[in-house]
Every structure is written in C-alpha cells, then in structure tokens.
C-alpha positions as CSV (number, residue, x, y, z in Angstrom):
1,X,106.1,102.3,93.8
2,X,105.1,99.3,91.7
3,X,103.4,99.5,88.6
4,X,99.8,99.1,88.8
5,X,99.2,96.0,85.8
6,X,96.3,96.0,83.5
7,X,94.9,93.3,81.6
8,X,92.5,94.9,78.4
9,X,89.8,92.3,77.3
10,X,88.1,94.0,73.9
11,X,87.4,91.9,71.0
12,X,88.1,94.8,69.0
13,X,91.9,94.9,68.5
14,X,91.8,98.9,67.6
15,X,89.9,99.5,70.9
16,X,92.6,97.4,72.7
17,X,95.6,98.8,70.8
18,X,94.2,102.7,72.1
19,X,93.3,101.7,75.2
20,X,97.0,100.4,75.5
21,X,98.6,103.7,74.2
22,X,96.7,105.9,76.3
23,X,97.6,103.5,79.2
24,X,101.3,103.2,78.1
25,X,101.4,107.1,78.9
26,X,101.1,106.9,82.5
27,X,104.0,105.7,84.0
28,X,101.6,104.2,86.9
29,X,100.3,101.5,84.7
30,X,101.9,98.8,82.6
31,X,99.5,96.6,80.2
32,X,100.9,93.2,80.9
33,X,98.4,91.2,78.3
34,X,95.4,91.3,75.9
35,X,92.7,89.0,75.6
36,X,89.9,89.3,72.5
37,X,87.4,86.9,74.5
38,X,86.2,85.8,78.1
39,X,87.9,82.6,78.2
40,X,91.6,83.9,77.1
41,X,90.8,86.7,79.9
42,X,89.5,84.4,82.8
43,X,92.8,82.3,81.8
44,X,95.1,85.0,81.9
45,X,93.6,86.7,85.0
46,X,94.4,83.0,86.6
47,X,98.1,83.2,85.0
48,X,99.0,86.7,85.8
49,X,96.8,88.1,88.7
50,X,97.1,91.8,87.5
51,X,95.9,94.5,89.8
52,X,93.2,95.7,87.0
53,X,91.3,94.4,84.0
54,X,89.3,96.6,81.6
55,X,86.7,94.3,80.6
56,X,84.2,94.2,77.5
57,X,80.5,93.1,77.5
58,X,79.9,92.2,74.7
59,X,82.7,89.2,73.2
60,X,82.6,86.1,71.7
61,X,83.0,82.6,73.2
62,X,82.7,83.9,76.9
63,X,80.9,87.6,77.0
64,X,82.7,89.9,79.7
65,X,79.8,90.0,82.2
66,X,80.4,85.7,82.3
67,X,84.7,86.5,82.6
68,X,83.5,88.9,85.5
69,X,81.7,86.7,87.1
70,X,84.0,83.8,87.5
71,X,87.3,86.0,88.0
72,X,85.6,88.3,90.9
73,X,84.7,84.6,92.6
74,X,88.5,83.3,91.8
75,X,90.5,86.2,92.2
76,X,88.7,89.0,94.0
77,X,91.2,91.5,94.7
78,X,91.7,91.9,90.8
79,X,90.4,95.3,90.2
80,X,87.7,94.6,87.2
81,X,86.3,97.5,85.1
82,X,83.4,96.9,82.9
83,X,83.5,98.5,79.2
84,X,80.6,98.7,76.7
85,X,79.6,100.8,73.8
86,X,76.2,100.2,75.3
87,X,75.1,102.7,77.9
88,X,71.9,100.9,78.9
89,X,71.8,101.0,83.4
90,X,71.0,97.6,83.0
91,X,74.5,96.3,81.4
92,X,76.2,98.5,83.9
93,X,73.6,97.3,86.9
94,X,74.4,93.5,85.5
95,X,78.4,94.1,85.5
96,X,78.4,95.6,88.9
97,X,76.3,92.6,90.1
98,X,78.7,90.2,88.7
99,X,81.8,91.9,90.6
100,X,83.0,94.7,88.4
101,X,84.3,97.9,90.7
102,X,83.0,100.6,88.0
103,X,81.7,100.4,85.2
104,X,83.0,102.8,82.0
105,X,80.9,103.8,78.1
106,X,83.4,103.7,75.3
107,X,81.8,107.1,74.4
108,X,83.1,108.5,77.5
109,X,85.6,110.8,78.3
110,X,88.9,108.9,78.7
111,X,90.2,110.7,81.1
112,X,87.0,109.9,83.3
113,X,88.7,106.2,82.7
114,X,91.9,107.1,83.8
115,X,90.2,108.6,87.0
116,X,88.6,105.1,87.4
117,X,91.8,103.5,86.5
118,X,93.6,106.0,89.2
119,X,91.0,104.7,91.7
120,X,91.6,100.7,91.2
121,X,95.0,101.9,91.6
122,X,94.6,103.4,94.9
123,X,92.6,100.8,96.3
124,X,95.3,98.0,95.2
125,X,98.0,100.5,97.3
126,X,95.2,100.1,100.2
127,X,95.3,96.7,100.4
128,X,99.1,95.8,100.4
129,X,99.4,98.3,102.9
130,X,96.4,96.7,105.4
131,X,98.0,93.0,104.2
C-alpha cells in the first residue's frame, strides 16, 4: 500500500513541527511539505497533489478558509482538513462550506485527528479503487 501524503499548513512552526512527529509515527502517512501561509499551500497543493492537507484558519497572506476554497475548486480529490484553535461552529460551518472534509480544534484529542486522518485515508483508497 502507498503512503497516504500530507501537506501541514500552520503558521506556527511548533504546531507544524508536532503535527509532523506524530504523523511521522504512522507508517500510513508521510508529510511530503509545509507551508506557513495560504498562498505557499495553494502552490504546493498545485505542485504536489497530496492525498491530504491539514489546513489552518487563521494565517497570514492567504487565511486557510481562502487556500480551501481555491484548492477544493482546483484539486478536489485532495483530502482537506480544517485546523483552528478557535472552536466557534461558525469557523467550522465556514471551512466545511469552502470544501474542507472535517474539520479538527487544536485542543482536541490527537488521536481523534489521526481517526480523521485514517478516514481521508480510506476514502483516498476508495477512489483509486472505483478509478
């Protein structure tokens, strides 16, 4: 089996640099890239096409709900998980909107992200195997 690969978009390098050694555990999952902003993500979602990208809110240049919004309408098979620190239903209600599959609180568990992470994973087997 092929390695699902994961794009993290965080404009906090210590978020990104935990997210990527939890990640780096699972042998299911490789982190391919990093992004601190909406723009580097949108242009590496366009260089790379990963099967999954943990996506911010809240960033600089390009926020993650505008990165969401234009990848889900380029690339829509890329599996996009919003991320916030906030957990206001509207954030989540406004990242779903924009194409995000789930939505995930840093203050959650992170094994409740894994499980989302699992999921994106499972639905990315679905579709090469209906392709």
């Amino acid at each position: 089996m092929n390695q699902i690969r994961v794009i993290l978009v965080d404009d906090h390098l210590v978020m990104r640099r935990a997210l990527s050694l939890y990640i780096a555990e699972c042998t299911d999952f490789k982190v391919v890239a990093e992004a601190s902003d909406g723009e580097a993500a949108v242009a590496l979602a366009r260089k790379l096409k990963p099967n999954v990208i943990l996506m911010d809110y809240s960033m600089p240049k390009m926020n993650g709900l505008e990165a969401t919004r234009i990848i889900h309408s380029e690339l829509p098979q890329i599996c996009i998980i919003g991320l916030s620190m906030y957990q206001e239903s509207e954030i989540e209600a406004a990242m779903l909107k924009a194409g995000a599959a789930d939505y995930f609180t840093k203050s959650g568990d992170i094994d409740h992200l894994m499980s989302i992470l699992n999921g994106c994973g499972c639905m990315e087997e679905q579709e090469l195997y209906n392709d």
